[in-house]
mmCIF entry with sequence, helices, sheets and N, C-alpha, C, O atoms, coordinates in Angstrom:
data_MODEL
# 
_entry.id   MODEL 
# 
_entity.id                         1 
_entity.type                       polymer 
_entity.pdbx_number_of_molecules   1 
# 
_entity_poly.entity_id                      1 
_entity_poly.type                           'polypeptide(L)' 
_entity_poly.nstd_linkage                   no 
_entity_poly.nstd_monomer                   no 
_entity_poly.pdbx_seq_one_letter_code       
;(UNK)(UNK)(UNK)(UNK)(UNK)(UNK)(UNK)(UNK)(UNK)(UNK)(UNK)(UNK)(UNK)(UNK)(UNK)(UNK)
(UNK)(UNK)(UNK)(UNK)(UNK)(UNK)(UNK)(UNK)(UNK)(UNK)(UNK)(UNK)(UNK)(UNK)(UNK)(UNK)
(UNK)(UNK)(UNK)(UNK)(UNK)(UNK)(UNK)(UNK)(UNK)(UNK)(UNK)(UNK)(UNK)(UNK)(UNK)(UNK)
(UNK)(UNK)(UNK)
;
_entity_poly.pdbx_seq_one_letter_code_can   XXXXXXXXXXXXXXXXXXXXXXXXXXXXXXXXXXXXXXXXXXXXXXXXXXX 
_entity_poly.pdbx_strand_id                 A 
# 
loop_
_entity_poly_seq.entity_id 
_entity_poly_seq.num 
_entity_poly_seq.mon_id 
_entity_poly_seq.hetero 
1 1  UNK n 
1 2  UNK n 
1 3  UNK n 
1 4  UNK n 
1 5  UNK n 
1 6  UNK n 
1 7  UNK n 
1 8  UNK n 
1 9  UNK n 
1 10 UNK n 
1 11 UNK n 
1 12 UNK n 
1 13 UNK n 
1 14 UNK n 
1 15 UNK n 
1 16 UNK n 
1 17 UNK n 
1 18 UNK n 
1 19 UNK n 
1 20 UNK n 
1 21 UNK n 
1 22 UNK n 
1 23 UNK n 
1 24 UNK n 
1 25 UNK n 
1 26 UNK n 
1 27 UNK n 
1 28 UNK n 
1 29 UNK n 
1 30 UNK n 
1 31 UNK n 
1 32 UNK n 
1 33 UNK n 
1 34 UNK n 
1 35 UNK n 
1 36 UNK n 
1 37 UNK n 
1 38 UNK n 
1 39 UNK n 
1 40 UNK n 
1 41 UNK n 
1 42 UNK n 
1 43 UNK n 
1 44 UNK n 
1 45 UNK n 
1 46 UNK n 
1 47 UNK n 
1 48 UNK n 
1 49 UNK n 
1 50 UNK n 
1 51 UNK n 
# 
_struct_asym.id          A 
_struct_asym.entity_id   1 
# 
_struct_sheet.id               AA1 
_struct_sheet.type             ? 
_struct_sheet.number_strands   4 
_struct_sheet.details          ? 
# 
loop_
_struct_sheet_order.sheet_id 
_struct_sheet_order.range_id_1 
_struct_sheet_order.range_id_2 
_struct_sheet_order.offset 
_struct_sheet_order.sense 
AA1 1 2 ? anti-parallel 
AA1 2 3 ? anti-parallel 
AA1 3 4 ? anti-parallel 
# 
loop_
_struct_sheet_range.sheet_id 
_struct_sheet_range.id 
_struct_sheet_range.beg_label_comp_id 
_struct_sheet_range.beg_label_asym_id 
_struct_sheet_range.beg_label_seq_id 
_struct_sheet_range.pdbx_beg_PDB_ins_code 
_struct_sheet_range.end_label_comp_id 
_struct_sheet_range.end_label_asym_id 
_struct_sheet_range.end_label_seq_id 
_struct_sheet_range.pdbx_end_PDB_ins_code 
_struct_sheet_range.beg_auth_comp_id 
_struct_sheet_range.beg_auth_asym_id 
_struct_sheet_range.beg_auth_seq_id 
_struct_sheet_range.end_auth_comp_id 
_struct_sheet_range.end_auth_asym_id 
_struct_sheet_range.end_auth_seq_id 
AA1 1 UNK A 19 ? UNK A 22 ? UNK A 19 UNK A 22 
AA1 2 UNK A 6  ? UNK A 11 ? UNK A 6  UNK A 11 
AA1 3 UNK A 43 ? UNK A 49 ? UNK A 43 UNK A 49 
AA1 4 UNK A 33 ? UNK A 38 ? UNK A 33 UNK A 38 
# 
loop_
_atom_site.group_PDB 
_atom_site.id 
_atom_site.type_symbol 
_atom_site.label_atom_id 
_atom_site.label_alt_id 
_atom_site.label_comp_id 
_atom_site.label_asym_id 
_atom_site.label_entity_id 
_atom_site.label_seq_id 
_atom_site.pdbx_PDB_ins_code 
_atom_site.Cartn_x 
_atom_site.Cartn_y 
_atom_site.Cartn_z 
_atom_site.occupancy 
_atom_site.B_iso_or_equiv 
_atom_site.pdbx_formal_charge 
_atom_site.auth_seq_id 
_atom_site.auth_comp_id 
_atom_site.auth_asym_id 
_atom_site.auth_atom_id 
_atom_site.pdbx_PDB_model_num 
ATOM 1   N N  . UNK A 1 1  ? -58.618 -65.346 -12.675 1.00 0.00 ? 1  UNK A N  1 
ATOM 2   C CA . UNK A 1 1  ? -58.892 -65.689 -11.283 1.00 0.00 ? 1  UNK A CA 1 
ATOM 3   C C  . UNK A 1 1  ? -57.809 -65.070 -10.402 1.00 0.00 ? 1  UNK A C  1 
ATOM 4   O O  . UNK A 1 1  ? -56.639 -64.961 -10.770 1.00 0.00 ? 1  UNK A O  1 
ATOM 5   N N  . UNK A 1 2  ? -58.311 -64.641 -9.120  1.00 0.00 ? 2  UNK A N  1 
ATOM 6   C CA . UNK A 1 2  ? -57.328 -63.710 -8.487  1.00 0.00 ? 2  UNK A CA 1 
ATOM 7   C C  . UNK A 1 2  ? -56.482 -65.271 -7.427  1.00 0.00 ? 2  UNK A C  1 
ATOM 8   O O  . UNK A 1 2  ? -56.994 -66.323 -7.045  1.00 0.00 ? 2  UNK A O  1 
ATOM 9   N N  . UNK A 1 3  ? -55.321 -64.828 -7.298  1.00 0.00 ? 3  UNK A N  1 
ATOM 10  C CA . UNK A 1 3  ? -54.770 -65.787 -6.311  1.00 0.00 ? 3  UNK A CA 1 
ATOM 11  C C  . UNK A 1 3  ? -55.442 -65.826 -4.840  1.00 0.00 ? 3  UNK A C  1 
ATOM 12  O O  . UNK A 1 3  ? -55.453 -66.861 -4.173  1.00 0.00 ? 3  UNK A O  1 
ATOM 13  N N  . UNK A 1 4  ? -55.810 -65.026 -4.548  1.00 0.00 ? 4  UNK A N  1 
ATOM 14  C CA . UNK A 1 4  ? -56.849 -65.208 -2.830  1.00 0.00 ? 4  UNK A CA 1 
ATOM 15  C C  . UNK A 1 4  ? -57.568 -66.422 -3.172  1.00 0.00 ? 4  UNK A C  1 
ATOM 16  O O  . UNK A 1 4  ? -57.454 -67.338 -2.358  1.00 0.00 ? 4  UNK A O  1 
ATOM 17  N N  . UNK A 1 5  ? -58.429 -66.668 -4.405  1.00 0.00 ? 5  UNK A N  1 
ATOM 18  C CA . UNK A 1 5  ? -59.375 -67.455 -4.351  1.00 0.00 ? 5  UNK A CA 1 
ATOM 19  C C  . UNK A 1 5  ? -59.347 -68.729 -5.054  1.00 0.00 ? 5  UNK A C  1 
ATOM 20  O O  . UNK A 1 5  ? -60.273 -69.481 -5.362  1.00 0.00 ? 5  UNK A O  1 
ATOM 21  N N  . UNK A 1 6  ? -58.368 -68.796 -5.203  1.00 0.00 ? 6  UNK A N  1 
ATOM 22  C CA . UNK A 1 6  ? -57.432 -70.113 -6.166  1.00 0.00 ? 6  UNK A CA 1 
ATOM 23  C C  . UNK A 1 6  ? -57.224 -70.971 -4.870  1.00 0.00 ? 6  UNK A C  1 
ATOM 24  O O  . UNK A 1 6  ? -56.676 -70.649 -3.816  1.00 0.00 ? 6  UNK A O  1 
ATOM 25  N N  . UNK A 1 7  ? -58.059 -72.646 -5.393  1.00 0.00 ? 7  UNK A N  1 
ATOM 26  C CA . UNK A 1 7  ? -57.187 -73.715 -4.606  1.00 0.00 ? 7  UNK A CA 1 
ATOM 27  C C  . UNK A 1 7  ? -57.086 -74.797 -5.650  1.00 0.00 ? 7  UNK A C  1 
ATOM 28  O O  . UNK A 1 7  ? -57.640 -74.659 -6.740  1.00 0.00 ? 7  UNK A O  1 
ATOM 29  N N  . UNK A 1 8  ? -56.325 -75.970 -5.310  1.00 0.00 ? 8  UNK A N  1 
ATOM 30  C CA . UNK A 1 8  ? -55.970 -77.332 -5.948  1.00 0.00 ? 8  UNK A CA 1 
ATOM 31  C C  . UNK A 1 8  ? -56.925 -78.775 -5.202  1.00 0.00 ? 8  UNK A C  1 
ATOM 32  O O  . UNK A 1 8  ? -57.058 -79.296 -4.094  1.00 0.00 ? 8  UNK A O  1 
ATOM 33  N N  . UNK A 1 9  ? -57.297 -78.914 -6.237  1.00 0.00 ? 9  UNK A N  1 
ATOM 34  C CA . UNK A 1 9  ? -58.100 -80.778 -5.740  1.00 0.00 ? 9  UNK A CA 1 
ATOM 35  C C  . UNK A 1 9  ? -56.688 -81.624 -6.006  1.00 0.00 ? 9  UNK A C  1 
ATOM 36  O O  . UNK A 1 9  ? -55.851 -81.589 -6.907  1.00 0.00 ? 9  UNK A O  1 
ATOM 37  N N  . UNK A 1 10 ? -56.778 -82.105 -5.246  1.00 0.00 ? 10 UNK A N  1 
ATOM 38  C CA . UNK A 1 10 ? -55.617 -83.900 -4.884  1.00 0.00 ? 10 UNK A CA 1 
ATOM 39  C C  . UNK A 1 10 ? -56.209 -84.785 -4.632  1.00 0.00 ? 10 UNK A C  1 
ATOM 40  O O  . UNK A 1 10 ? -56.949 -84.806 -3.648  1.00 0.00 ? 10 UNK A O  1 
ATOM 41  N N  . UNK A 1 11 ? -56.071 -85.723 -5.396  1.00 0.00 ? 11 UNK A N  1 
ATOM 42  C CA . UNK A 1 11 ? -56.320 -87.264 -5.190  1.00 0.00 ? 11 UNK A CA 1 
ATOM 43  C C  . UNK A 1 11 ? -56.179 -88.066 -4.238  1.00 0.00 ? 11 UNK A C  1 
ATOM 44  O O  . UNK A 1 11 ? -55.075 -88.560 -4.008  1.00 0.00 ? 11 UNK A O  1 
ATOM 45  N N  . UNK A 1 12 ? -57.195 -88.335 -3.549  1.00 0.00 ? 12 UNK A N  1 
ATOM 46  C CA . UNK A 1 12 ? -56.538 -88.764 -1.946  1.00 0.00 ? 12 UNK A CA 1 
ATOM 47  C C  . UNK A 1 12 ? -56.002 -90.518 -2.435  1.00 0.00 ? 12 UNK A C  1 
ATOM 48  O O  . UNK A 1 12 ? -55.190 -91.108 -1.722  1.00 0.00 ? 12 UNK A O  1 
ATOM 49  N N  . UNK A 1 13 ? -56.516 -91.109 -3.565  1.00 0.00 ? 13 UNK A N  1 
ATOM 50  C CA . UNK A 1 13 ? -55.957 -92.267 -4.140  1.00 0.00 ? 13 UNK A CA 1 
ATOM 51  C C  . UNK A 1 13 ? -54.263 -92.564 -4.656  1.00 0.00 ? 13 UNK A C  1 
ATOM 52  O O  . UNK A 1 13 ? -53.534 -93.462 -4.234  1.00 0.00 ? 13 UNK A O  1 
ATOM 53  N N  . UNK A 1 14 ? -54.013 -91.792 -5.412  1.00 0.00 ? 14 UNK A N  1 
ATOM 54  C CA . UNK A 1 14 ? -52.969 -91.650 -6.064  1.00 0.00 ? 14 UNK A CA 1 
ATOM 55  C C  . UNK A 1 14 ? -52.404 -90.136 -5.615  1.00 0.00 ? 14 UNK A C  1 
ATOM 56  O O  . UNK A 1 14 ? -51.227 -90.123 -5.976  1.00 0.00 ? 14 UNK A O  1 
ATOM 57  N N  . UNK A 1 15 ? -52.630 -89.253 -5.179  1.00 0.00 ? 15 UNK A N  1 
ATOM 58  C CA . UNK A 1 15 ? -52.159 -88.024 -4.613  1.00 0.00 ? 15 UNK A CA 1 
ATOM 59  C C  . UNK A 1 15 ? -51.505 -86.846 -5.640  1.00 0.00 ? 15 UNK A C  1 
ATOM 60  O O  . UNK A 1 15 ? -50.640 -86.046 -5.285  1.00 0.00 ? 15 UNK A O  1 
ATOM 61  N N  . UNK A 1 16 ? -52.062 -86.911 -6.891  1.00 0.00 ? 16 UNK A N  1 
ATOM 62  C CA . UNK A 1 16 ? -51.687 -86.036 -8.145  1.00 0.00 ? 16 UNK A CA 1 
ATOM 63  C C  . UNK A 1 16 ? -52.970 -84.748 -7.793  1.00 0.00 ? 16 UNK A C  1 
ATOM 64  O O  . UNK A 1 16 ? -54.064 -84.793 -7.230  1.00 0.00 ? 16 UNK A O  1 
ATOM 65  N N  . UNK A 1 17 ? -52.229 -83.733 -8.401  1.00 0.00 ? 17 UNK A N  1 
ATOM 66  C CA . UNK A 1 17 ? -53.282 -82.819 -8.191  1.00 0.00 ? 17 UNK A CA 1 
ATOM 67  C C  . UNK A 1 17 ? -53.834 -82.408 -9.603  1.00 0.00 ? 17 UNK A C  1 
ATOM 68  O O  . UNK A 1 17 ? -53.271 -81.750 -10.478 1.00 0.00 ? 17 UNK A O  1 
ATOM 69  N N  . UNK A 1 18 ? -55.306 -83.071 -9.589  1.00 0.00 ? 18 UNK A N  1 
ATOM 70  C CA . UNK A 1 18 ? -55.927 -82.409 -11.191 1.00 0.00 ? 18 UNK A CA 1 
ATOM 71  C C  . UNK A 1 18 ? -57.106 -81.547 -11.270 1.00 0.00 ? 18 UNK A C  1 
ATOM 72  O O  . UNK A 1 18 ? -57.808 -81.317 -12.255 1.00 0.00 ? 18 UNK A O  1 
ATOM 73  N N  . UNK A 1 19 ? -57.206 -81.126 -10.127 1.00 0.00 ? 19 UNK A N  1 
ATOM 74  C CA . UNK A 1 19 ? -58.469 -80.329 -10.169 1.00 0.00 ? 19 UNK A CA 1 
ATOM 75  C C  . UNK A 1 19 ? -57.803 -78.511 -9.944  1.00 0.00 ? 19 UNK A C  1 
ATOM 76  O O  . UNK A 1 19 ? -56.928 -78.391 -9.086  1.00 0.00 ? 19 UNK A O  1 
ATOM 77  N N  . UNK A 1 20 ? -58.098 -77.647 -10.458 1.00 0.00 ? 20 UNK A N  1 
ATOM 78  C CA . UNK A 1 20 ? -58.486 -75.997 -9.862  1.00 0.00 ? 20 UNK A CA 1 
ATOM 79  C C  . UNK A 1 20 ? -59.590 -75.508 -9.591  1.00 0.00 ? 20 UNK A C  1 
ATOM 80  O O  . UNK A 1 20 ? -60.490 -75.941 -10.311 1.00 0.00 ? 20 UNK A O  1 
ATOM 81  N N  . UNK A 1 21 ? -60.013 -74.484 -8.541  1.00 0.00 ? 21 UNK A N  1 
ATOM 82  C CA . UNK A 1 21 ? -61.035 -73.853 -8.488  1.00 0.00 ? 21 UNK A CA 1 
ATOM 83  C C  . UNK A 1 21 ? -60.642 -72.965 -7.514  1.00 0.00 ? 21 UNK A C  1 
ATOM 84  O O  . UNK A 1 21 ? -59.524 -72.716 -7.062  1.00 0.00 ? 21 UNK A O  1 
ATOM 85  N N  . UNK A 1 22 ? -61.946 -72.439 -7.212  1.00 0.00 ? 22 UNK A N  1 
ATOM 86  C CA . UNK A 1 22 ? -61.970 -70.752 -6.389  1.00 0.00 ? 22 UNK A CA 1 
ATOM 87  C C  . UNK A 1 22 ? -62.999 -71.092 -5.191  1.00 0.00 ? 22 UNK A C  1 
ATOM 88  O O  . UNK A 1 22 ? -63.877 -71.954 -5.194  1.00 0.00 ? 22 UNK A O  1 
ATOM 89  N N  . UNK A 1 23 ? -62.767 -70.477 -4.499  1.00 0.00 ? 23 UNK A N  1 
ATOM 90  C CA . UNK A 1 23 ? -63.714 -70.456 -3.107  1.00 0.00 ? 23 UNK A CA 1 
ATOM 91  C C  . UNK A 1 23 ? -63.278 -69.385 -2.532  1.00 0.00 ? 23 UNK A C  1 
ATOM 92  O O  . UNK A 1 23 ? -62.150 -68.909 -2.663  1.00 0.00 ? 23 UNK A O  1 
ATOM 93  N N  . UNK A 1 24 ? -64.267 -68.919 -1.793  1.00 0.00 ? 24 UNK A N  1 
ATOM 94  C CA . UNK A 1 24 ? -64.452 -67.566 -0.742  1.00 0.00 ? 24 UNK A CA 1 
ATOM 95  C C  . UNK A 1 24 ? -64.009 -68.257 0.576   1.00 0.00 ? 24 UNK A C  1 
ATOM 96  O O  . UNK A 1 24 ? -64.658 -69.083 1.218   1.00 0.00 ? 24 UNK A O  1 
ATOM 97  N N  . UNK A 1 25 ? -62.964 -67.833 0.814   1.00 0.00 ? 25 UNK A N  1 
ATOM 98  C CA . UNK A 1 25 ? -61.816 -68.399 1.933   1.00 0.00 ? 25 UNK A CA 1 
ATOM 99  C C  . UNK A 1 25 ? -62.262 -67.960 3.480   1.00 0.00 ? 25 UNK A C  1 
ATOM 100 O O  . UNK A 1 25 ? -61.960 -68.543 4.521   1.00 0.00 ? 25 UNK A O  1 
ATOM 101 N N  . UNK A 1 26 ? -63.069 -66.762 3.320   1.00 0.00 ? 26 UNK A N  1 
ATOM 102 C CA . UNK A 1 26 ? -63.773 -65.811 4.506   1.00 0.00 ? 26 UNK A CA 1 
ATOM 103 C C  . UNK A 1 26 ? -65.170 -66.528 4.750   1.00 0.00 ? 26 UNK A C  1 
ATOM 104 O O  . UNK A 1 26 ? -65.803 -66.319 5.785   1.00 0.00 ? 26 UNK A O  1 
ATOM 105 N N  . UNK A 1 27 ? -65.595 -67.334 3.813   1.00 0.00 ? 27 UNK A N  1 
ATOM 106 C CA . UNK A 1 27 ? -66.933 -67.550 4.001   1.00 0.00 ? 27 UNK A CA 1 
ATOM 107 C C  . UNK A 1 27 ? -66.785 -69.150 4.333   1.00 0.00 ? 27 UNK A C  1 
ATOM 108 O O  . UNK A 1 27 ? -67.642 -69.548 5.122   1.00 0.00 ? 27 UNK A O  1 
ATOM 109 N N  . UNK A 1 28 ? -66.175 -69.797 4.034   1.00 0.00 ? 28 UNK A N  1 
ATOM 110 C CA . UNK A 1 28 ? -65.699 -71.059 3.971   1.00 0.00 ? 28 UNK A CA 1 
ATOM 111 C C  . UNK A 1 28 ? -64.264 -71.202 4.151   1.00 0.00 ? 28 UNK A C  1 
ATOM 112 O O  . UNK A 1 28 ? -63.437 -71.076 3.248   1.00 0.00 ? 28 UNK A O  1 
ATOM 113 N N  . UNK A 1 29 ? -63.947 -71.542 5.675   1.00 0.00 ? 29 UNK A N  1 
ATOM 114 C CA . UNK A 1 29 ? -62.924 -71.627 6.162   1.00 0.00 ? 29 UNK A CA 1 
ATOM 115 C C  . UNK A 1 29 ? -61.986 -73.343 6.429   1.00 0.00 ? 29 UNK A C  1 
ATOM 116 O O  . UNK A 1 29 ? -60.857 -73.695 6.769   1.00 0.00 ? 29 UNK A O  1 
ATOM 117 N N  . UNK A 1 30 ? -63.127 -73.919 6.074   1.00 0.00 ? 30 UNK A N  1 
ATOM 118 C CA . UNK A 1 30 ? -63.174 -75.005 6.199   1.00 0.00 ? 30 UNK A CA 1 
ATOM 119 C C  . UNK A 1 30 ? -62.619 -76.385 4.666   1.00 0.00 ? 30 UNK A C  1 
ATOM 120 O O  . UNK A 1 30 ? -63.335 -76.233 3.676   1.00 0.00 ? 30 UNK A O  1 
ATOM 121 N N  . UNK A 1 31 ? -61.795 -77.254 4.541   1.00 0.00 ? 31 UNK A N  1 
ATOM 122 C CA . UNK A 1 31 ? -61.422 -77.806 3.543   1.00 0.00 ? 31 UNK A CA 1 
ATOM 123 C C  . UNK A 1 31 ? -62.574 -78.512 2.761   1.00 0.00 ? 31 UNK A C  1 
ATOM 124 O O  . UNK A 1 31 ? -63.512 -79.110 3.289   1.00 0.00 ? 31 UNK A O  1 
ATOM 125 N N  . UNK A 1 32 ? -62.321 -78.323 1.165   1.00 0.00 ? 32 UNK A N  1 
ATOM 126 C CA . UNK A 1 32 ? -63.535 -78.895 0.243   1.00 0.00 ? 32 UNK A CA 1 
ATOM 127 C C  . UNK A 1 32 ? -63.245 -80.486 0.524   1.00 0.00 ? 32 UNK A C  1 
ATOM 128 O O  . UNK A 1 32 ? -62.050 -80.678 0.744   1.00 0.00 ? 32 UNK A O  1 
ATOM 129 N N  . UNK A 1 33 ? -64.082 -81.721 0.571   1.00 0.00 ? 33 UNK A N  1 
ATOM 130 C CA . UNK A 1 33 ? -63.835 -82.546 -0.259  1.00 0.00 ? 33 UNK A CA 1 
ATOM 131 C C  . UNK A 1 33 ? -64.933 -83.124 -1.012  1.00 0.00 ? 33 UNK A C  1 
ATOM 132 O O  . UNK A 1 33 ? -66.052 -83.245 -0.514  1.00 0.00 ? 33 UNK A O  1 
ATOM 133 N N  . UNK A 1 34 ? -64.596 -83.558 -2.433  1.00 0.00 ? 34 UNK A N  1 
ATOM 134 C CA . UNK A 1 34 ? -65.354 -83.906 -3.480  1.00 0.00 ? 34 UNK A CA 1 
ATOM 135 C C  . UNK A 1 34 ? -65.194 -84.728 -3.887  1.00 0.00 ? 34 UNK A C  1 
ATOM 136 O O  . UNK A 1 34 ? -63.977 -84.896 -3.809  1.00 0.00 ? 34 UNK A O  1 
ATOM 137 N N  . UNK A 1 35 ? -65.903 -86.044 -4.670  1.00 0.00 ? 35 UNK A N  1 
ATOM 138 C CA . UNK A 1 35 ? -66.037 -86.819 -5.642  1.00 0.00 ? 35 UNK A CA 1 
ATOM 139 C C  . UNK A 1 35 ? -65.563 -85.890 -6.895  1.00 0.00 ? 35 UNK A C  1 
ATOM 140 O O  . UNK A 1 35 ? -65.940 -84.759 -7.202  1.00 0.00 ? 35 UNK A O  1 
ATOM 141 N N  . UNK A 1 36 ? -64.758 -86.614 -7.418  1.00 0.00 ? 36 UNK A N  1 
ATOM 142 C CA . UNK A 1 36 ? -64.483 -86.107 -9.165  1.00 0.00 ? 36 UNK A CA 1 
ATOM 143 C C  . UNK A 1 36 ? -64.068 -87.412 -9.714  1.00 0.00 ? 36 UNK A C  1 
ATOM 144 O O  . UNK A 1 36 ? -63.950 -88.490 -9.131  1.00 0.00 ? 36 UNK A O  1 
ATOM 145 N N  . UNK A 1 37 ? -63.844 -87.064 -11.108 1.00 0.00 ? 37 UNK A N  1 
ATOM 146 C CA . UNK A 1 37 ? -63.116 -88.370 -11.783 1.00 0.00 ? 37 UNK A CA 1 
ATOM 147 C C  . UNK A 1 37 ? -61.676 -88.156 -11.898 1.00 0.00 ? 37 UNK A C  1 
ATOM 148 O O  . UNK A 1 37 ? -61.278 -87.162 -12.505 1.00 0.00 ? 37 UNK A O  1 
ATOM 149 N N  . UNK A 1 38 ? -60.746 -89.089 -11.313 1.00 0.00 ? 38 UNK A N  1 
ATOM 150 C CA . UNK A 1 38 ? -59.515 -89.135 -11.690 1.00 0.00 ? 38 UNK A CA 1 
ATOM 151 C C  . UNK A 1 38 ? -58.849 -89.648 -12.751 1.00 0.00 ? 38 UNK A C  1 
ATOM 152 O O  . UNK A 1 38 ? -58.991 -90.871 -12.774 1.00 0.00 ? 38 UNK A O  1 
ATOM 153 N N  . UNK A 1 39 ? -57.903 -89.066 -14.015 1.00 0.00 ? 39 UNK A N  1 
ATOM 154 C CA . UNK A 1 39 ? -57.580 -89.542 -14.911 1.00 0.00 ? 39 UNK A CA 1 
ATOM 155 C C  . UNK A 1 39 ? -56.574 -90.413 -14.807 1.00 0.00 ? 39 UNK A C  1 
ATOM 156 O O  . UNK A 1 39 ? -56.423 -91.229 -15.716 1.00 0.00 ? 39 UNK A O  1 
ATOM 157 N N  . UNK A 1 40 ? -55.783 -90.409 -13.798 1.00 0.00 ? 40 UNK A N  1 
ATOM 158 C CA . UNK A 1 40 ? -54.886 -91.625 -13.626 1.00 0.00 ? 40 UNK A CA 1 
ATOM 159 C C  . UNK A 1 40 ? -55.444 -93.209 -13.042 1.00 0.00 ? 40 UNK A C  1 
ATOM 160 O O  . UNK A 1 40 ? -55.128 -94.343 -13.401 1.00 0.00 ? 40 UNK A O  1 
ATOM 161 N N  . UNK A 1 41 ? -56.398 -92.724 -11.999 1.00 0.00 ? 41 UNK A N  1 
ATOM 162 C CA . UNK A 1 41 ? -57.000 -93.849 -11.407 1.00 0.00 ? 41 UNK A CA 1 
ATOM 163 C C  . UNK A 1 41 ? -58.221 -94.545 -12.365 1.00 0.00 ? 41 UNK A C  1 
ATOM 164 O O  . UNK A 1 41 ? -58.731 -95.651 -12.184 1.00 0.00 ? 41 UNK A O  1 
ATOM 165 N N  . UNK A 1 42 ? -58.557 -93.506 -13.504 1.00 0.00 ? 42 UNK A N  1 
ATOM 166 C CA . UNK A 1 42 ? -59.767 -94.127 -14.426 1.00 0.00 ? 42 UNK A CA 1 
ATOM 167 C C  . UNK A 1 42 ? -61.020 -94.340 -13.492 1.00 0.00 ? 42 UNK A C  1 
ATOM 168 O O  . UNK A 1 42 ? -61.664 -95.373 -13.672 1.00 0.00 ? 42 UNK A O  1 
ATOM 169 N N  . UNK A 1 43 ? -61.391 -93.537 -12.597 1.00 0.00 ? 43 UNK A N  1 
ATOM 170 C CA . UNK A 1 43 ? -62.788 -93.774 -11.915 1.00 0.00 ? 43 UNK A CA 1 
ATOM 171 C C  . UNK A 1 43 ? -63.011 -92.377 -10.641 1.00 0.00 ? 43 UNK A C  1 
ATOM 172 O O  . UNK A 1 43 ? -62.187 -91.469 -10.531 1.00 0.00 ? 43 UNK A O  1 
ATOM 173 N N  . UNK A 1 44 ? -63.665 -92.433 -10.201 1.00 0.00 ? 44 UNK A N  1 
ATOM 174 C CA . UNK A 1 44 ? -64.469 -91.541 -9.403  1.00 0.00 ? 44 UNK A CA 1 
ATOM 175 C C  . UNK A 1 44 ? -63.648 -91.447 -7.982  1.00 0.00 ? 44 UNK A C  1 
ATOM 176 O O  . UNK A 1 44 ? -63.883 -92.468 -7.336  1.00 0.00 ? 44 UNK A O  1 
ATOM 177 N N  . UNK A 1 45 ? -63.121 -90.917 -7.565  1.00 0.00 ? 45 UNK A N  1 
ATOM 178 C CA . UNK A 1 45 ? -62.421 -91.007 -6.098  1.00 0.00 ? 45 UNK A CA 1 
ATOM 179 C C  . UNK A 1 45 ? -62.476 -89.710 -5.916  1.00 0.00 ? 45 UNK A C  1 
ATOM 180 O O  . UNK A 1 45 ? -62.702 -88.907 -6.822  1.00 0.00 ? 45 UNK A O  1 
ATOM 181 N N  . UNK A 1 46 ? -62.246 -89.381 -4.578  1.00 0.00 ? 46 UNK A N  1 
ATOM 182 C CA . UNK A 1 46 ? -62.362 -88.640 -3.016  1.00 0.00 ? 46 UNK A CA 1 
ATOM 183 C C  . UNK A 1 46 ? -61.425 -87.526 -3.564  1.00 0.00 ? 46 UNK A C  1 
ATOM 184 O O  . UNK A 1 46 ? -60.544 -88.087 -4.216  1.00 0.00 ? 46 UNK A O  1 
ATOM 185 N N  . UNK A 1 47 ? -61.290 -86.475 -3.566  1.00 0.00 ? 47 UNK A N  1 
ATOM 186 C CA . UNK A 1 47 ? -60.578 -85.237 -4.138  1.00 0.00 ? 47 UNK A CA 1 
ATOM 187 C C  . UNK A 1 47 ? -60.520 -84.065 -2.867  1.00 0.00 ? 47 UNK A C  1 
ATOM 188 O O  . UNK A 1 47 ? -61.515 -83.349 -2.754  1.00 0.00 ? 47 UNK A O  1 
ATOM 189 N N  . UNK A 1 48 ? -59.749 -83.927 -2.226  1.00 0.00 ? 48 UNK A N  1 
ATOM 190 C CA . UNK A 1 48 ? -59.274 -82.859 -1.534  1.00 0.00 ? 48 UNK A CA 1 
ATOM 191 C C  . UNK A 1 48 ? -58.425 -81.455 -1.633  1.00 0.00 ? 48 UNK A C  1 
ATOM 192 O O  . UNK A 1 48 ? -57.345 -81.342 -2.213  1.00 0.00 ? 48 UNK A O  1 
ATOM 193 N N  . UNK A 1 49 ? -59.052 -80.525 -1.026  1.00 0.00 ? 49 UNK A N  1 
ATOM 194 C CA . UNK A 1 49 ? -58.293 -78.953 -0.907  1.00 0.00 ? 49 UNK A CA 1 
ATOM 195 C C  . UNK A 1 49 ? -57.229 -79.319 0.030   1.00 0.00 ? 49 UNK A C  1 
ATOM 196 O O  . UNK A 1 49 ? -57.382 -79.729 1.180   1.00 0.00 ? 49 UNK A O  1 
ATOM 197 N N  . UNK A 1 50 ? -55.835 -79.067 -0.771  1.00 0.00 ? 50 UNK A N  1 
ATOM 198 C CA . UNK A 1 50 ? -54.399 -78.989 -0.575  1.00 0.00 ? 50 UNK A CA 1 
ATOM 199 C C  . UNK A 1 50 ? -54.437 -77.631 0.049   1.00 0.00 ? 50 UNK A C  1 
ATOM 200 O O  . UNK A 1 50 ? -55.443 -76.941 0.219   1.00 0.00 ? 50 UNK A O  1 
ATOM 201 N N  . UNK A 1 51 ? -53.210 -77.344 0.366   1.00 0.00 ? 51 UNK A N  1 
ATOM 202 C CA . UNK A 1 51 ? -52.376 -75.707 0.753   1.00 0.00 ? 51 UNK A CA 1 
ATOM 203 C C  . UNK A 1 51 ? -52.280 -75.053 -0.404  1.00 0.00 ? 51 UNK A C  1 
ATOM 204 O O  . UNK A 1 51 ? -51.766 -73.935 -0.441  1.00 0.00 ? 51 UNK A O  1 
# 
């Protein structure tokens, strides 16, 4: 994966970052947020694109 298209999911619960992924930064300028499962919190919470 090239670094342009590299970001981090954070836990808006506990604030650990366990997610990676890629997005087209030109096409979507705008911050992800997602449902994922958190392994510290043991359940489903709110996951946000960090810096």
């Amino acid at each position: 994966m090239s670094q342009d298209n590299l970001i981090t999911m954070e836990c808006t619960a506990c604030h650990r970052t366990n997610y990676h992924s890629r997005k087209n930064k030109k096409l979507n300028t705008s911050r992800l947020n997602m449902s994922k499962f958190c392994r510290w919190c043991k359940k489903h919470t709110e996951h946000k694109e960090t810096k």
